[in-house]
N, CA, C and O atoms as a Tinker XYZ file with bonds, in Angstrom:
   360  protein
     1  N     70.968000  210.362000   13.511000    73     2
     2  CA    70.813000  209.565000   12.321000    64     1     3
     3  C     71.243000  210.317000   11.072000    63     2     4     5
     4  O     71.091000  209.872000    9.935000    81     3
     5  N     71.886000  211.691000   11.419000    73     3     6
     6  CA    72.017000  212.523000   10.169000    64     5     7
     7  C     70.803000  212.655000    9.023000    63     6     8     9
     8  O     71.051000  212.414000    7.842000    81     7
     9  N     69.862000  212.939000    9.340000    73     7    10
    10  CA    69.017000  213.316000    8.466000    64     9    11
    11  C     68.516000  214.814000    8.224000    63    10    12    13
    12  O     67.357000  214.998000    7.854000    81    11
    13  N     69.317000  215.799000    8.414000    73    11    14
    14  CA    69.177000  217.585000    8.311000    64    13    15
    15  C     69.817000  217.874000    7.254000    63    14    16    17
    16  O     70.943000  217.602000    6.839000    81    15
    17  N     68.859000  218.525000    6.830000    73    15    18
    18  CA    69.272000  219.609000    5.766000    64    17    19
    19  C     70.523000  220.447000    5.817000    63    18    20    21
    20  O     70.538000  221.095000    6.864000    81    19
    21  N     71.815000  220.715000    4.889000    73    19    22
    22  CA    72.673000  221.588000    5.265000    64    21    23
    23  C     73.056000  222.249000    4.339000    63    22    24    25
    24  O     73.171000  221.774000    3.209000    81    23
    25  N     73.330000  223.476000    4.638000    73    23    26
    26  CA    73.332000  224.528000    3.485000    64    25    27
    27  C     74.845000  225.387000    3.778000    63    26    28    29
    28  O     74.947000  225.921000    4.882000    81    27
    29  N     76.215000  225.543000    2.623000    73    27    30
    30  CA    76.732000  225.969000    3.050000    64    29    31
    31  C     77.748000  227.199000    2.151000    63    30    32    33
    32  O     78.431000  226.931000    1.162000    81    31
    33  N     77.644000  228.298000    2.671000    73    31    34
    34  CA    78.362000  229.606000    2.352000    64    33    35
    35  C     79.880000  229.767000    2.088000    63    34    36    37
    36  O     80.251000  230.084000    3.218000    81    35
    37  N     80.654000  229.757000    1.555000    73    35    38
    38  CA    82.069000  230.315000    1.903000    64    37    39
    39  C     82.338000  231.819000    0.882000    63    38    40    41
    40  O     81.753000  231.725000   -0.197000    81    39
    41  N     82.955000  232.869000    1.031000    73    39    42
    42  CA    82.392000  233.901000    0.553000    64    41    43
    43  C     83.696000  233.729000   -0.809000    63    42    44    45
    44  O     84.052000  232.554000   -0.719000    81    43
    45  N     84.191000  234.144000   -1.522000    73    43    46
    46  CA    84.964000  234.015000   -2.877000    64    45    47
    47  C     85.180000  235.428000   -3.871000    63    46    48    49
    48  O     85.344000  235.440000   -5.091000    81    47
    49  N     85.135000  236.356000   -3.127000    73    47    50
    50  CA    85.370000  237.727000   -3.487000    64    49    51
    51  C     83.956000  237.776000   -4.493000    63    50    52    53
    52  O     83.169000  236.965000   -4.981000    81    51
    53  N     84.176000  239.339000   -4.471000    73    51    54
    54  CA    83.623000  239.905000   -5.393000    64    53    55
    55  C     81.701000  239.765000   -5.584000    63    54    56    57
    56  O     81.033000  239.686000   -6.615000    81    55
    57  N     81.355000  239.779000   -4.420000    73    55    58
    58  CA    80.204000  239.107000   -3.957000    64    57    59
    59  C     79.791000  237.952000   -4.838000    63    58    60    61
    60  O     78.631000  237.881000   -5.242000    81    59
    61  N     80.582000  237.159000   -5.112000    73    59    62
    62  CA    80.303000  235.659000   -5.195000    64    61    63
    63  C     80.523000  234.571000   -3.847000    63    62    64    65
    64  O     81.170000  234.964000   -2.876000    81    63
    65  N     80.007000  233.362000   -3.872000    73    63    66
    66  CA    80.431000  232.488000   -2.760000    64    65    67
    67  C     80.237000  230.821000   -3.626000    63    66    68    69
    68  O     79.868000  230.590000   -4.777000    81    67
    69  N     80.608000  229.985000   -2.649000    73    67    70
    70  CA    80.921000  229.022000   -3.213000    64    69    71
    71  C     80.065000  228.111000   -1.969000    63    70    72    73
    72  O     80.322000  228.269000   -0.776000    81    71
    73  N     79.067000  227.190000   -2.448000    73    71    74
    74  CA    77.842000  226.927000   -2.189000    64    73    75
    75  C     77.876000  225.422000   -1.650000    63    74    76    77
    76  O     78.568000  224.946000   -2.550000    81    75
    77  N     77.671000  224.609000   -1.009000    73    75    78
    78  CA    77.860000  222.856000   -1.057000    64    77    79
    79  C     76.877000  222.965000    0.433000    63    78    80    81
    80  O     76.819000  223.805000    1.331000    81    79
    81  N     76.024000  221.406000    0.120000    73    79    82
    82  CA    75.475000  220.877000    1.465000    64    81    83
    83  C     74.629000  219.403000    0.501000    63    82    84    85
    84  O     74.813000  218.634000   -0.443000    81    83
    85  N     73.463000  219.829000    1.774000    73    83    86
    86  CA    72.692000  218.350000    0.977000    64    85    87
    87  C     71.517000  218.401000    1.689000    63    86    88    89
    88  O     71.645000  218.959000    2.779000    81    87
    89  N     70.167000  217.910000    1.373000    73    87    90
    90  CA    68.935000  217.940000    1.444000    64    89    91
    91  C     68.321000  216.805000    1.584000    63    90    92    93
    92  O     68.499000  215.843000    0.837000    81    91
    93  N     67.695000  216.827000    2.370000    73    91    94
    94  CA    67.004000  215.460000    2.867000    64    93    95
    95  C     65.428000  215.539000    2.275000    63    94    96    97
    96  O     64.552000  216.366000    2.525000    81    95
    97  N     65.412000  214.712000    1.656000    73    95    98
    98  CA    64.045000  214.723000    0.633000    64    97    99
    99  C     63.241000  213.531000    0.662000    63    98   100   101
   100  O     63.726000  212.399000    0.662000    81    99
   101  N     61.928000  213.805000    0.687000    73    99   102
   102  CA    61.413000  212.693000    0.223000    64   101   103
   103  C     61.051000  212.852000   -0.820000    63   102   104   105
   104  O     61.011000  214.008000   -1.242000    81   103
   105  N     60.590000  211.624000   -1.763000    73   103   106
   106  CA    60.135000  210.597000   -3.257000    64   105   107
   107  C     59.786000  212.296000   -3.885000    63   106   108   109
   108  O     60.471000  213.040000   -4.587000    81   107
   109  N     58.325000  212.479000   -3.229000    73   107   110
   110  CA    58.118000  213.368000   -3.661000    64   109   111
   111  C     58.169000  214.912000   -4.036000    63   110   112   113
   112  O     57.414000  215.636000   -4.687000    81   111
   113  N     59.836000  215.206000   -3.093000    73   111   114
   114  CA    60.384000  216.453000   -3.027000    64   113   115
   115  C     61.474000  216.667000   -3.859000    63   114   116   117
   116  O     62.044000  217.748000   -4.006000    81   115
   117  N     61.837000  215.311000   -4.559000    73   115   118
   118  CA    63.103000  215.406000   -4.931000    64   117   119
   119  C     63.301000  216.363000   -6.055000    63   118   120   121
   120  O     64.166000  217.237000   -6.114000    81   119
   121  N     62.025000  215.974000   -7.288000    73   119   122
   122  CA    62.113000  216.680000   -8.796000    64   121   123
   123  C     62.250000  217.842000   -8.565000    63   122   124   125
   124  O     63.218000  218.428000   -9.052000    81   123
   125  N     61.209000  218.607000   -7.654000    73   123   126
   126  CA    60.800000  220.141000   -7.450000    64   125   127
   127  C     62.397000  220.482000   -7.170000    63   126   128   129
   128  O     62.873000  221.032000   -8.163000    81   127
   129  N     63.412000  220.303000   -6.045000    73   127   130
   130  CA    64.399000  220.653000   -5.574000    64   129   131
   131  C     65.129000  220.266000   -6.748000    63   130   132   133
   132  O     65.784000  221.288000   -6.952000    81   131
   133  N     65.381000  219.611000   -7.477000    73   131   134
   134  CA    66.511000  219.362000   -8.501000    64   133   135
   135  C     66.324000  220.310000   -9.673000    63   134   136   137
   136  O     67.330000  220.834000  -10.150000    81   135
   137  N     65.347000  220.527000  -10.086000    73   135   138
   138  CA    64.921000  221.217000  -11.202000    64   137   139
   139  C     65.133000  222.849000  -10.861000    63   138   140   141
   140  O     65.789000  223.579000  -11.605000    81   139
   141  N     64.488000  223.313000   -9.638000    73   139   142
   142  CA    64.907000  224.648000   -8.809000    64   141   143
   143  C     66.003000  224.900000   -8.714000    63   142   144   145
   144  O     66.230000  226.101000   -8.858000    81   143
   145  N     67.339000  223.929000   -8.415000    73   143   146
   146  CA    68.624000  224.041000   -7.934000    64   145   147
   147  C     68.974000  224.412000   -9.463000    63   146   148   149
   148  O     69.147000  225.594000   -9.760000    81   147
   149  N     69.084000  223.332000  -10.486000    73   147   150
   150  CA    69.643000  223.803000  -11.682000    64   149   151
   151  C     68.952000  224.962000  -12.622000    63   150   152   153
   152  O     69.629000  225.607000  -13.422000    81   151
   153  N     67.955000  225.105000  -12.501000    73   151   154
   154  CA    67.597000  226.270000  -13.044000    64   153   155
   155  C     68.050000  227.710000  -12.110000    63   154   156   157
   156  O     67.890000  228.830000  -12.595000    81   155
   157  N     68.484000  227.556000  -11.070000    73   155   158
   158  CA    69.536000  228.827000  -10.105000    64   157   159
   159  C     71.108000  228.723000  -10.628000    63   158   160   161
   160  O     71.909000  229.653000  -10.536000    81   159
   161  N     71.373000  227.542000  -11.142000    73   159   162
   162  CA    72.697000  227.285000  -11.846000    64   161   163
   163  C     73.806000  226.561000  -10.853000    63   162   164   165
   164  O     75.033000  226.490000  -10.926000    81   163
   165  N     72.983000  226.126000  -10.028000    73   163   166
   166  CA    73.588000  224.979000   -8.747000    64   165   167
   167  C     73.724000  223.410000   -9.227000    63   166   168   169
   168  O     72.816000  222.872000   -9.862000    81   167
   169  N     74.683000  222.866000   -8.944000    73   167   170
   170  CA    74.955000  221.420000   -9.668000    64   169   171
   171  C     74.804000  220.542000   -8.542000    63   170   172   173
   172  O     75.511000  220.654000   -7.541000    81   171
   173  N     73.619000  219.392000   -8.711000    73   171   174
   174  CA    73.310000  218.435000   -7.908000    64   173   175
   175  C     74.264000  217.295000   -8.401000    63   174   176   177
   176  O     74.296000  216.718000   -9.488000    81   175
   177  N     75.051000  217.139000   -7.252000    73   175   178
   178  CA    76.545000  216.085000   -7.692000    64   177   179
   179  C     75.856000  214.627000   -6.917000    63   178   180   181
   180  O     76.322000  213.545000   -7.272000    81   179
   181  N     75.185000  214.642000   -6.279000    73   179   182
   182  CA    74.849000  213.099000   -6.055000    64   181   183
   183  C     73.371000  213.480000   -5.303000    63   182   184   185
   184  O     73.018000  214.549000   -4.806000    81   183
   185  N     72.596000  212.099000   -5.423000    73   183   186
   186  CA    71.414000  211.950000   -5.026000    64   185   187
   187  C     71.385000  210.557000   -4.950000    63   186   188   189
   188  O     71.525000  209.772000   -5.888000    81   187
   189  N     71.156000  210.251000   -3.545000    73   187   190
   190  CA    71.467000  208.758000   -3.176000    64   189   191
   191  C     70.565000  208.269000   -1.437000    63   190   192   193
   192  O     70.008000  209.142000   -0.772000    81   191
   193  N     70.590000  207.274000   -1.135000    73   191   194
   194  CA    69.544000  207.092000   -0.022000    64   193   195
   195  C     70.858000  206.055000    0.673000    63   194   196   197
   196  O     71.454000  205.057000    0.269000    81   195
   197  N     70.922000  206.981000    2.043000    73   195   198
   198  CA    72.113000  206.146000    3.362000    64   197   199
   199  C     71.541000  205.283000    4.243000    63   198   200   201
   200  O     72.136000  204.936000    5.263000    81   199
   201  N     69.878000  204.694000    3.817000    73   199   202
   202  CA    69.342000  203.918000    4.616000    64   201   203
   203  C     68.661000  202.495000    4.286000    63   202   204   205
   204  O     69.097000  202.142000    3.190000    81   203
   205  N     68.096000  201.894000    4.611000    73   203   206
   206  CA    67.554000  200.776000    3.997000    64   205   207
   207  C     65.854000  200.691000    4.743000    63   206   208   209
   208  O     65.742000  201.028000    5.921000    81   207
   209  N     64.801000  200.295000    4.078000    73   207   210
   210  CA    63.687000  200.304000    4.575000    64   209   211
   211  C     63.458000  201.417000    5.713000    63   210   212   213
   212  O     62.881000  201.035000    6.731000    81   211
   213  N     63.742000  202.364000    5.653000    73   211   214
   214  CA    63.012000  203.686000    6.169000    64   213   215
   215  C     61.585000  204.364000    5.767000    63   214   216   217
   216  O     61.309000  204.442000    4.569000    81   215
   217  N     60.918000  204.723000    6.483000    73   215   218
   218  CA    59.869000  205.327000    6.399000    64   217   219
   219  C     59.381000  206.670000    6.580000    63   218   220   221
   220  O     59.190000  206.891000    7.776000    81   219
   221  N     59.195000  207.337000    6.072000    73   219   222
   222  CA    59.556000  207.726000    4.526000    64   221   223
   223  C     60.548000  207.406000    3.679000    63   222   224   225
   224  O     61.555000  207.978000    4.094000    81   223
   225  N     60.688000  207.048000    3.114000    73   223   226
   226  CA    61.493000  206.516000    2.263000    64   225   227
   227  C     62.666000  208.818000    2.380000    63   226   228   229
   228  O     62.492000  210.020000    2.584000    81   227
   229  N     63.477000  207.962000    2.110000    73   227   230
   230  CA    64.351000  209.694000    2.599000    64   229   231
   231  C     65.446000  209.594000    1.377000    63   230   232   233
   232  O     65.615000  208.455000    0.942000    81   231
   233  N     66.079000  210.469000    0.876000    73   231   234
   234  CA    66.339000  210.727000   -0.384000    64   233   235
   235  C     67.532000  212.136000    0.214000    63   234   236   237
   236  O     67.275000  213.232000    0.710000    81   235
   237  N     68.713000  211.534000   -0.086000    73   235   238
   238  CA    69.581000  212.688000    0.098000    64   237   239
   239  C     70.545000  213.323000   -1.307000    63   238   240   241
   240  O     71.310000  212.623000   -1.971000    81   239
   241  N     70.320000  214.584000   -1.507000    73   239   242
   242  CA    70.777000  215.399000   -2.627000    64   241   243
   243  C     72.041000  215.948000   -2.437000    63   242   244   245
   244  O     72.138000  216.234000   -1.244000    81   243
   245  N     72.942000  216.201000   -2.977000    73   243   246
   246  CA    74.197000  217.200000   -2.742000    64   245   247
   247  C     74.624000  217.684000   -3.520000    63   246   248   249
   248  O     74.992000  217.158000   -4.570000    81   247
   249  N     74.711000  219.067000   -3.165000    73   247   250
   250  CA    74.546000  220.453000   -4.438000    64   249   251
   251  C     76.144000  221.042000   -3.943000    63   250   252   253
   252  O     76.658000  220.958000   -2.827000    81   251
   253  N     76.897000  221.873000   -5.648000    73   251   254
   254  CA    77.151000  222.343000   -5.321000    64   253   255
   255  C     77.726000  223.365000   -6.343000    63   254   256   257
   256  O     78.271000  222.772000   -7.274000    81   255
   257  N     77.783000  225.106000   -6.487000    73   255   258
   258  CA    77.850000  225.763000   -7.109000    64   257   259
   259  C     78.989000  226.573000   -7.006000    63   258   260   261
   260  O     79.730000  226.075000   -6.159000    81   259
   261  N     79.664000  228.021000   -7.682000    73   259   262
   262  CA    80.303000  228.756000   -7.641000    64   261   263
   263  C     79.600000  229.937000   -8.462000    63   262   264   265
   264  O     79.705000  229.997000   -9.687000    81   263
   265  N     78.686000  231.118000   -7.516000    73   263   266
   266  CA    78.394000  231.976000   -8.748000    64   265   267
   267  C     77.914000  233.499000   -7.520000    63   266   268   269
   268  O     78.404000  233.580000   -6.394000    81   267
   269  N     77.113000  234.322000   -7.969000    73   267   270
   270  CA    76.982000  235.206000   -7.295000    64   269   271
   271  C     75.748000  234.799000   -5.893000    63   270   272   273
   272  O     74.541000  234.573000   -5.985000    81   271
   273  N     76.730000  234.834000   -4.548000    73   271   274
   274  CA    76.181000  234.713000   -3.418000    64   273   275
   275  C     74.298000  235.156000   -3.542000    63   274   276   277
   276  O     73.572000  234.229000   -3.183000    81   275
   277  N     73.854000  235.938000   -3.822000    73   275   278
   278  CA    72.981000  236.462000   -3.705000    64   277   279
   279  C     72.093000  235.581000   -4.653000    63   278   280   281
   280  O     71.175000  235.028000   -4.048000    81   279
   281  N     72.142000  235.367000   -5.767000    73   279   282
   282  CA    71.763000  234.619000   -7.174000    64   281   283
   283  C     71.609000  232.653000   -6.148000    63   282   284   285
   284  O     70.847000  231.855000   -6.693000    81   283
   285  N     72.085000  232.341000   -5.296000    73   283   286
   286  CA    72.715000  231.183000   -5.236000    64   285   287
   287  C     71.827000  230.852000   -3.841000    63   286   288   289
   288  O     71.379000  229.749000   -3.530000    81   287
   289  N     71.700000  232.092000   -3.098000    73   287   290
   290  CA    70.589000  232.127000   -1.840000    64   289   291
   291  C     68.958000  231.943000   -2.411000    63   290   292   293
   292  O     68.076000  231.161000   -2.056000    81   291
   293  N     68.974000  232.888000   -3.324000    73   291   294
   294  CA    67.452000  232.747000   -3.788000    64   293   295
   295  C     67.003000  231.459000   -4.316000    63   294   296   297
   296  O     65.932000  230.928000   -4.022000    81   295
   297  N     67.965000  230.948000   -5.183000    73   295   298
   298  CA    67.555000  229.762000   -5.726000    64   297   299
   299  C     67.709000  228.362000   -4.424000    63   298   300   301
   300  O     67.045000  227.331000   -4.534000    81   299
   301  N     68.337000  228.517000   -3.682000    73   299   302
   302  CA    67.902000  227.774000   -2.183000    64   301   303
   303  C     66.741000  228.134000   -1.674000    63   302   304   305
   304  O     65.985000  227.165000   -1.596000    81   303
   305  N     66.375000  228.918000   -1.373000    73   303   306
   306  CA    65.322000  229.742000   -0.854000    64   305   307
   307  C     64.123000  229.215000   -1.272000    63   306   308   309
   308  O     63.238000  228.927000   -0.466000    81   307
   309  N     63.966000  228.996000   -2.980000    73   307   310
   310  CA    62.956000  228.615000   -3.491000    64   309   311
   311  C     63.162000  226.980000   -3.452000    63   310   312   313
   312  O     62.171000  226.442000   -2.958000    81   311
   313  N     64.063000  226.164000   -3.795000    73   311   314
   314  CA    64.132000  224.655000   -3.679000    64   313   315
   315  C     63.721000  224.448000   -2.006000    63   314   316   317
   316  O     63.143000  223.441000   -1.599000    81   315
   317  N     64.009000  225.247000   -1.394000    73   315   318
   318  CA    63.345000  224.747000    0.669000    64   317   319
   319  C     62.167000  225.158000    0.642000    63   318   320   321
   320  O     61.409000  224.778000    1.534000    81   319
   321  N     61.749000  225.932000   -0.256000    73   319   322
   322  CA    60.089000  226.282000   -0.410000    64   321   323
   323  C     59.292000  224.830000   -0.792000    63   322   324   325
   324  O     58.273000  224.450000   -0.216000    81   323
   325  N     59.865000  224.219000   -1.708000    73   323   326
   326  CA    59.935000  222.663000   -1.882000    64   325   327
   327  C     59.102000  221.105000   -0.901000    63   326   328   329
   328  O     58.370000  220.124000   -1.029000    81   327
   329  N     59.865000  221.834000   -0.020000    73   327   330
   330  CA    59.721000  220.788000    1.434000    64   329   331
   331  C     59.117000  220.814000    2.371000    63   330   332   333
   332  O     59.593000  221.697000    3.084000    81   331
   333  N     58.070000  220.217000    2.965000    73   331   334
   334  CA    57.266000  220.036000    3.809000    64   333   335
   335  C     57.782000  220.131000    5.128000    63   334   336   337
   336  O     57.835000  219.209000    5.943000    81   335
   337  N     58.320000  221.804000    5.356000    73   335   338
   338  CA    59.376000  221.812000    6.644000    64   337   339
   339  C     58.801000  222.382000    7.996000    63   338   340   341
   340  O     58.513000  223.564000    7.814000    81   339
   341  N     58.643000  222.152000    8.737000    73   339   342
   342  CA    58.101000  222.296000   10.198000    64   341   343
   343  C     59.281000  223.204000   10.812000    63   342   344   345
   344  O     60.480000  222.928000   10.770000    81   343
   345  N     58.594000  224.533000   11.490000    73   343   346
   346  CA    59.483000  225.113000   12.471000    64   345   347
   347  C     59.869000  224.789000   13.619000    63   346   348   349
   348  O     59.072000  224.610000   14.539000    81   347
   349  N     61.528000  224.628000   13.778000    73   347   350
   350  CA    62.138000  223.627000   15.343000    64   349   351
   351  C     61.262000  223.934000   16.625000    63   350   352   353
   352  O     61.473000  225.014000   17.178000    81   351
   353  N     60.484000  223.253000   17.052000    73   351   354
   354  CA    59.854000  223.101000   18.821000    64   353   355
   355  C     60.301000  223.414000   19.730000    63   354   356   357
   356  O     61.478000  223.359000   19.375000    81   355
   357  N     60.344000  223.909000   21.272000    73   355   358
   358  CA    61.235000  223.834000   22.143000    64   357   359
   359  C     61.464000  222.385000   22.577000    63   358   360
   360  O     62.310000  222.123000   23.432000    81   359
C-alpha cells in the first residue's frame, strides 16, 4: 500500500549530501516533523494524503535538502523521534 517511511542520502562532495524521501504521518505527527525538518534547514516540498477514508487518517510529507550530510542526519533523527514507531517483528 506504500505507506513507509523513506529517507534518502546521495553524497555531494565535501561532506555534504543531498537529502529527499517522505514520511508517513499521522494528524498528529505532522507539525512536530515539519517544524523539526525546517528548523535542520530541510524543505518540506509537499504534504498530501494518497488515500481516501483510511484509518488513521495517514498524511504523507516530502522533504528535501542540500547541506552538510551530518547537519541533515540529525535533524531526521530528531523529526523520527516525532513518530510513534514500532521496531520491525520477525
Amino acid at each position: 500500500m506504500g505507506v513507509a517511511t523513506a529517507i534518502n542520502f546521495q553524497p555531494t562532495g565535501g561532506g555534504k549530501a543531498a537529502i529527499t524521501g517522505d514520511f508517513v504521518l499521522t494528524a498528529g505527527e505532522v507539525n512536530p516533523v515539519i517544524r523539526t525538518l525546517r528548523d535542520g534547514g530541510i524543505a518540506v516540498t509537499a504534504l498530501h494524503s494518497h488515500m481516501l477514508g483510511e484509518e488513521p487518517r495517514l498524511f504523507f510529507l516530502h522533504f528535501w535538502a542540500n547541506d552538510e550530510a551530518l547537519k541533515l542526519a540529525r535533524a531526521l533523527h530528531v523529526a523520527l523521534g516525532h513518530m510513534k514507531l514500532r521496531p520491525a517483528g520477525p
